[in-house]
C-alpha positions in Angstrom: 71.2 -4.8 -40.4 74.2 -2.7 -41.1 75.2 -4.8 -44.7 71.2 -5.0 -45.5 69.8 -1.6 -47.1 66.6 -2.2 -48.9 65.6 1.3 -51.5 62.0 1.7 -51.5 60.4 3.8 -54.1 57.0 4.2 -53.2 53.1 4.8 -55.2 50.1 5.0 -55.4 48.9 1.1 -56.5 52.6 -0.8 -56.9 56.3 -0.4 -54.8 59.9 -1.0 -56.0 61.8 -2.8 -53.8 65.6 -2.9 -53.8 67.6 -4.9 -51.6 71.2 -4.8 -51.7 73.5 -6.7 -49.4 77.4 -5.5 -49.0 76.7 -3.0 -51.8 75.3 -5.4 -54.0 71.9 -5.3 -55.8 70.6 -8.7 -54.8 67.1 -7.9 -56.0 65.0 -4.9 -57.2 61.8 -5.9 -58.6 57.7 -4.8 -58.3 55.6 -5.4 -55.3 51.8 -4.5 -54.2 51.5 -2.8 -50.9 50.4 -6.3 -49.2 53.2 -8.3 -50.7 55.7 -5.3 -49.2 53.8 -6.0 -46.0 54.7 -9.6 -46.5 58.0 -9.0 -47.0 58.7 -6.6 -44.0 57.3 -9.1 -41.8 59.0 -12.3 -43.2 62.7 -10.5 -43.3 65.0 -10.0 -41.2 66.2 -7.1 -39.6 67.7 -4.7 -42.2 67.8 -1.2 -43.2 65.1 0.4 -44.8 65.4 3.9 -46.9 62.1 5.4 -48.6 62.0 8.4 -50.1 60.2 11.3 -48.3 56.6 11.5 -50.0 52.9 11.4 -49.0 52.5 7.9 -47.6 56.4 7.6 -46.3 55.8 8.5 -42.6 52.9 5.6 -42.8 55.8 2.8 -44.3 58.3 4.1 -42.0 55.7 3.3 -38.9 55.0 -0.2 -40.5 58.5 -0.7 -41.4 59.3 0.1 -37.8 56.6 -2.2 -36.0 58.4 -5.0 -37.5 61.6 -4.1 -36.6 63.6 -2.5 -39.0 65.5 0.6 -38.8 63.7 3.0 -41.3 64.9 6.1 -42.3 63.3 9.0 -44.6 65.4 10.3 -47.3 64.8 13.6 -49.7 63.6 13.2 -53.4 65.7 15.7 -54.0 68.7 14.1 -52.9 68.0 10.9 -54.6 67.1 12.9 -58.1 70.6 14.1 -58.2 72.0 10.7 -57.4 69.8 8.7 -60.4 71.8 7.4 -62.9 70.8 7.4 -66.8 66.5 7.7 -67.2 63.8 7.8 -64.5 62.2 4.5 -64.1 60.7 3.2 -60.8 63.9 0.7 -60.8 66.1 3.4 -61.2 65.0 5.6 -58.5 64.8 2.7 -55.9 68.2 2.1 -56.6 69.0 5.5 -56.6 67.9 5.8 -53.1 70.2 3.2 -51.6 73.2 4.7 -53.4 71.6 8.2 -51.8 72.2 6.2 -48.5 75.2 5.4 -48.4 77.0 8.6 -49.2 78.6 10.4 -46.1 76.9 13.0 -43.8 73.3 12.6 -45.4 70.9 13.7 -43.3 67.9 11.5 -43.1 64.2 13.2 -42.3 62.5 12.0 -39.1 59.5 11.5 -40.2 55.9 12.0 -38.0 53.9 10.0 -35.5 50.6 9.2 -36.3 49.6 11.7 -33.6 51.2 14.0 -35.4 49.9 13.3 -38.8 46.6 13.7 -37.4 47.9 17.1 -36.5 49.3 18.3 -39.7 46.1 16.7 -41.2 43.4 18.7 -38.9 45.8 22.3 -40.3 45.7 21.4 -44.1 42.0 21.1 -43.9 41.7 24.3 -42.2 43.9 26.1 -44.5 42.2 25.0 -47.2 38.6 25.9 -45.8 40.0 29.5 -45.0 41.3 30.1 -48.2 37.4 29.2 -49.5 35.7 30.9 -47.0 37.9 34.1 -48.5 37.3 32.8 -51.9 33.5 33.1 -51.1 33.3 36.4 -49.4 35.3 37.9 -52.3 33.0 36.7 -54.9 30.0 37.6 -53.4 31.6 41.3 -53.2 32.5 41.4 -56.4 29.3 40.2 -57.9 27.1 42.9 -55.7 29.2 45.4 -56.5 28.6 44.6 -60.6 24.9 45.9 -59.2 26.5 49.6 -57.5 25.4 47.1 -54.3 28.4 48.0 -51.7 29.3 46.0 -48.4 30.2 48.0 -45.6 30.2 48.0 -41.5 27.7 50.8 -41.6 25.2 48.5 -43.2 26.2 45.4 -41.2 28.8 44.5 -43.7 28.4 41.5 -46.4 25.4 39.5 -44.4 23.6 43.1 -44.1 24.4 43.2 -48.1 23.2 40.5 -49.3 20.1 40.2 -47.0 18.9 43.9 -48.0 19.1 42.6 -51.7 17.1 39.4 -50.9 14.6 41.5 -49.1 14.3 44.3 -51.7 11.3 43.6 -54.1 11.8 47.0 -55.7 15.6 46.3 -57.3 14.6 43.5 -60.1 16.1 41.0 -59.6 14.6 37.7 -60.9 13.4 34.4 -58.4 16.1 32.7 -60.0 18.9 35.2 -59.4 17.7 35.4 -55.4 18.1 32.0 -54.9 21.6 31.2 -56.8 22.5 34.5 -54.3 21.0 32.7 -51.4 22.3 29.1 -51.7 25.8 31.2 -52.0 25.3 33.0 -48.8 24.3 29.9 -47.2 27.8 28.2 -48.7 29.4 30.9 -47.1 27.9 30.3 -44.1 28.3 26.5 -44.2 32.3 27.1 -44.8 32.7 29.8 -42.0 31.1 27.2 -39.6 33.3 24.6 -40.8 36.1 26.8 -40.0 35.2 27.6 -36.5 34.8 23.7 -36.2 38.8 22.9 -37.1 39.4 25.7 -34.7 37.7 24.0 -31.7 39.4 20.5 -32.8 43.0 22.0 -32.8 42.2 23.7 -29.1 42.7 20.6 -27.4 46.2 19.6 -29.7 48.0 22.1 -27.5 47.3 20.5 -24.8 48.0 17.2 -25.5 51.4 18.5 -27.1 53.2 19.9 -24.4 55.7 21.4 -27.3 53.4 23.4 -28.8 52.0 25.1 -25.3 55.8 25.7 -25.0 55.9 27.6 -28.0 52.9 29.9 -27.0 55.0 31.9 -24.7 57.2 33.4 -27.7 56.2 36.7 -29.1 53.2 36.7 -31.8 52.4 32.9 -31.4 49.1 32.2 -31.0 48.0 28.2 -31.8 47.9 28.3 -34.7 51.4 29.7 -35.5 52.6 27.3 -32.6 51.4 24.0 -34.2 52.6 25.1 -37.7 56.0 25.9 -35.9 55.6 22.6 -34.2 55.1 20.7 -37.2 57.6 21.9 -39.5 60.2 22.1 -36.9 59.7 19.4 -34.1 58.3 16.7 -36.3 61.0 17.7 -39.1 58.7 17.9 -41.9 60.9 21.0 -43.3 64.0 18.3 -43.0 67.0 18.1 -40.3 68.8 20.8 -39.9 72.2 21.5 -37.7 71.1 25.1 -37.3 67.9 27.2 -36.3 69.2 29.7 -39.4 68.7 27.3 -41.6 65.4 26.5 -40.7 64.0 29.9 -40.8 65.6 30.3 -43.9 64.0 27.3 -45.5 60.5 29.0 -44.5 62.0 32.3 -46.2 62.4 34.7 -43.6 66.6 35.3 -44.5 67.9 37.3 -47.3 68.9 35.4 -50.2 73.0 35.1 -50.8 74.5 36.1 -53.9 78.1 35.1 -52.8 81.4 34.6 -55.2 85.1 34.5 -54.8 85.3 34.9 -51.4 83.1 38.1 -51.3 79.3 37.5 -49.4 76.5 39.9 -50.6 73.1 39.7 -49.1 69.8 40.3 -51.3 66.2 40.8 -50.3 64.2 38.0 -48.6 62.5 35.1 -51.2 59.4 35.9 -52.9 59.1 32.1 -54.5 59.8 29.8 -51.3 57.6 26.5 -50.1 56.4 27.8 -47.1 54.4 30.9 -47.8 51.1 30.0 -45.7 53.7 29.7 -42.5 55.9 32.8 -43.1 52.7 34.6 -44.1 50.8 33.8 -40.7 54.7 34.3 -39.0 55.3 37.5 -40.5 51.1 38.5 -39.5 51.6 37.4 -35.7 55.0 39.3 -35.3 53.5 42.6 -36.6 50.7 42.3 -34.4 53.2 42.1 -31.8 55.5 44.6 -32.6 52.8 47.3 -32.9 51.6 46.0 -29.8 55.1 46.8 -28.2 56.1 50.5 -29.5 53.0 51.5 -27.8 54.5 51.4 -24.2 57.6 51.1 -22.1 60.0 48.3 -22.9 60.1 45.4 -20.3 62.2 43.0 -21.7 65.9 43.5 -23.8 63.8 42.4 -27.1 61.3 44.6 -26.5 64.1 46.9 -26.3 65.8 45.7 -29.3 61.9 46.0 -31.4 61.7 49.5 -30.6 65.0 50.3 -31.5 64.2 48.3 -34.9 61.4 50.1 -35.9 62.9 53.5 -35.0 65.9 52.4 -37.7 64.3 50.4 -40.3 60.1 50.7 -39.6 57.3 48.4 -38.3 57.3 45.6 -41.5 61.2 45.2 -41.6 61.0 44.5 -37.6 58.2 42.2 -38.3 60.2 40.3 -40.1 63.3 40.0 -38.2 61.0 39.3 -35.0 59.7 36.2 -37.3 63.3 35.6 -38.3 64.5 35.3 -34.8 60.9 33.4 -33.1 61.6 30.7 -35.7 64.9 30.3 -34.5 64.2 30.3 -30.6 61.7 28.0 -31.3 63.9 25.7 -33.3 66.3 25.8 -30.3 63.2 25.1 -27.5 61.9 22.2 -29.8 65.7 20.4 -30.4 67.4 21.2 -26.7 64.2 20.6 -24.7 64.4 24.2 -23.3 61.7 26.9 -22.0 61.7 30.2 -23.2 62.7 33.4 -21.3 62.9 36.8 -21.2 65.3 38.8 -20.6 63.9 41.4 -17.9 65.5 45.1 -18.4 66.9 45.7 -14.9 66.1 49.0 -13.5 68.0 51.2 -10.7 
């Protein structure tokens, strides 16, 4: 296994598979997904590198279930280690040479459970950012008509039903019913989104490490399973320290550091994870405000008030994200519960 390393570059229709044996190429030629299968299941056990993309997690199970050891490697690593043009022959063989150097660290990859998971958020992300998308629209084009939403008049539904209901404002048949089948979009996507919420409910249950998770400080579900996800099923990467993680999410000042001397800038605007340290950053406000409003109980509630005295409620928003990814990245890799630290009074 140890002197077998087979590079798989993987797509959508064909794979490139290269097998090298004592660190030489022995092969590295074109296969269809059901000749790979073939081949997993007719070799022997070996060591199998892909490179961390959409369908890797799936090839790593199957690579698995026949007994290989399968490891995840980044595309970023392997890009720097290509040699001369990028061909699918190039980068397979690129990603057994990305194996072999010392100290890599390899991505763990997800469970199909957990896939499931991380599949069940995307789609509610994506419905919440069209259920906004909506709402926004259909503001925008009433207001084009001096028609304002507000809470006073029952807010967008009281809006747009008062226009549908208004003979006197002249709007044509056909214009009522584009406005209609929009509202009933609207409605459509809202219930949609209610409908993800009630299918991630039972997910904390059935992952005791995201229940976990609930106990620190602005978590609700969904900040735990995205915390869950990108930490505990690694799909951020490995990392040695819970500063790293959180600053791969983008909640650490960038480093501007030369010759010796270490300056500190302002936090990331352009970083992967903005849905996550967006939802973060929202939960911990909600919490901090929550906490300057009465007595400290615990040493961070403490240590919140103390920050928002100094530096104001967003910049302690911030470092209360900065440091709940950070616990969380210790509960989720030494197995540990979290708690408080309870201000001891005379």
């Amino acid at each position: 296994m140890k002197n077998t390393i087979v590079g798989v570059d993987l797509a959508k229709k064909v794979i490139q598979v290269c097998k090298t044996i004592n660190r030489t190429v022995r092969s590295n030629e074109e296969m269809t997904p059901d000749e790979f299968i073939l081949f997993l299941a007719n070799s022997k056990p070996m060591t199998v590198v892909f490179e961390a993309c959409g369908t890797s997690s799936y090839w790593k199970q199957q690579a698995l279930l026949y007994g290989h050891d399968a490891k995840l490697i980044s595309a970023k690593l392997v890009a720097s280690v290509r040699q001369s043009q990028k061909t699918d022959k190039n980068d397979a063989l690129a990603i057994v040479q990305a194996a072999l150097l010392p100290d890599v660290n390899f991505i763990s990859g997800k469970s199909i459970e957990q896939q499931q998971l991380q599949s069940t958020m995307r789609l509610r992300e994506l419905c919440s950012k069209q259920k906004t998308a909506l709402s926004n629209q259909l503001i925008a084009l009433l207001a084009e008509f001096n028609i304002n939403s507000s809470n006073r008049n029952g807010g967008l539904r009281g809006a747009i039903e008062s226009t549908l209901e208004d003979a006197s404002n002249g709007f044509s048949h056909e214009f009522r019913k584009a406005l209609d089948e929009a509202w009933k979009l609207y409605l459509t996507v809202a219930e949609t989104l209610v409908t993800y919420d009630e299918c991630l409910e039972p997910s904390i249950e059935t992952h005791p490490e995201c229940k976990k998770l609930l106990k620190l400080e602005g978590v609700g579900p969904i900040n735990a399973i995205n915390l869950y996800i990108a930490l505990g099923c690694a799909e951020l990467g490995c990392f040695a320290r819970g500063k790293d993680a959180s600053a791969c999410i983008g909640l650490t000042p960038l480093q501007y550091s030369s010759g010796g001397k270490s300056k500190l800038g302002s936090i990331g605007k352009h970083v992967k994870n903005t849905v996550i340290r967006s939802q973060l950053i929202t939960g911990a406000a909600a919490s901090v405000r929550h906490v300057i409003k009465r007595e400290a109980k615990t040493c961070k509630e403490k240590w919140i008030q103390d920050l928002v005295d100094r530096r104001g409620i967003k910049c302690a928003a911030v470092a209360l994200a900065n440091k709940t990814v950070r616990t969380a990245f210790a509960m989720l890799t030494q197995g540990t519960e979290y708690r408080a630290n309870m201000i001891l009074t005379s």
